[in-house]
N, C-alpha and C positions, 0 to 999 in steps of 0.2 A: 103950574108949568113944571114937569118934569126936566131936571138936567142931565147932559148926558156927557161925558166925558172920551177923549181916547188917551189910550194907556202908551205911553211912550214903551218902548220896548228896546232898545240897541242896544242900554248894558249888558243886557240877558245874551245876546248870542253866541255864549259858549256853553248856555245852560239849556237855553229851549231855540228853538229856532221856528219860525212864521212866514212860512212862503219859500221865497227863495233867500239864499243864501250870500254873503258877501257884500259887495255896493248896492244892489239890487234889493236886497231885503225891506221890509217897510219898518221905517221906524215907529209908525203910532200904529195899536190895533182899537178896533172897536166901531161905533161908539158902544158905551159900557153905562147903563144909566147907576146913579146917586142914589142906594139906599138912606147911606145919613151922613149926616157932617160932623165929625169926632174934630172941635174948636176948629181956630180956624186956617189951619195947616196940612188937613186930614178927612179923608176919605173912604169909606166905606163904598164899594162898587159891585154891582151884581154880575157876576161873569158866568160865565157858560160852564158846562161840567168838563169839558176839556180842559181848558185852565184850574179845575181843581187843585194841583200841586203848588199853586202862586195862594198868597194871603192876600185878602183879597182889602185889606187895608192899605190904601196907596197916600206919600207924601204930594202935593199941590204940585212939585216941583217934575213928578211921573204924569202929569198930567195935561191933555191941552182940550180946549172947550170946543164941545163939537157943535157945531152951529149947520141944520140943516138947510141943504139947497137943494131944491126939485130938480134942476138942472142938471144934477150927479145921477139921480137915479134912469137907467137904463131899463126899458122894459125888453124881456125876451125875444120879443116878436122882431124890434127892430137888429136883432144881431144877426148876420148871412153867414150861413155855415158852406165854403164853398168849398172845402174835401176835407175826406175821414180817412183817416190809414193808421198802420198799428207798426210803432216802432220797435223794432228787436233790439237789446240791449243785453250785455252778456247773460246774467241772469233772469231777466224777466221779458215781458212785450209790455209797452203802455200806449194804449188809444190815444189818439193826438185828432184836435181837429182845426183846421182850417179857418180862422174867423175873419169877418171883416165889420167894423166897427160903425156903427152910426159916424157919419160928420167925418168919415177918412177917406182916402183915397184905393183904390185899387193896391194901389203900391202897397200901400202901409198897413196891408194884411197880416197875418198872425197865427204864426202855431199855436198851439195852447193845449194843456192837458185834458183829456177829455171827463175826468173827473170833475175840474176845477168848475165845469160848464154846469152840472151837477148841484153847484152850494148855490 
C-alpha cells in the first residue's frame, strides 16, 4: 500500500501562492505520494515539476494523511456548464464559465475560471 500525504501549505503564502489568495486560499495541497521515510519525523514526497523550487523533504508536522474517498471524486460528465462569457479586465480578458455542481441547487451556481475547468 502506497501512502500518500497533503502538504500543508499557509506558512508559504508570502512565498508561493496556490489558488486563490487570502482566507480562501487552501491550506493543504496534493495528495503527494511517499518516496521514503528519512526516521521517523521525515519525509521524502514526489511532487510535480511545478513545485520544483520547494525541497521536497518535508517535516511530519507539514503534513496530513490523505485517506481516499470515492465520494470526492467528480466525474466531468456530471458538471452543467450553463454560460460561457469572457471577462475584460484592465489588462487582459479571462473566459469564465458558468458551473453548476452535482448535489446543488440552481442557486448555488458558480463562476469559475475557465482555465481551472481545464486541470
Amino acid at each position: 500500500m502506497k501512502l500518500n500525504f497533503k502538504l500543508k501549505v499557509s506558512p508559504w503564502k508570502k512565498i508561493l501562492t496556490f489558488g486563490r489568495k487570502g482566507k480562501l486560499s487552501p491550506r493543504f495541497i496534493g495528495p503527494y505520494e511517499v518516496i521514503e521515510r528519512i526516521g521517523p519525523m521525515a519525509y521524502w514526497l514526489a511532487l510535480p515539476t511545478e513545485l520544483e523550487r520547494i525541497h521536497n523533504m518535508f517535516h511530519v508536522s507539514m503534513l496530513s494523511r490523505y485517506r481516499s474517498d470515492p465520494s470526492h471524486i467528480i466525474s466531468p460528465t456530471e458538471i452543467k456548464i450553463l454560460a460561457w462569457e469572457v471577462k475584460q479586465l484592465r489588462n487582459k480578458s479571462i473566459a469564465i464559465v458558468k458551473l453548476l455542481w452535482p448535489r446543488h441547487r440552481v442557486e448555488e451556481d458558480m463562476w469559475e475560471p475557465e482555465e481551472a475547468m481545464r486541470k
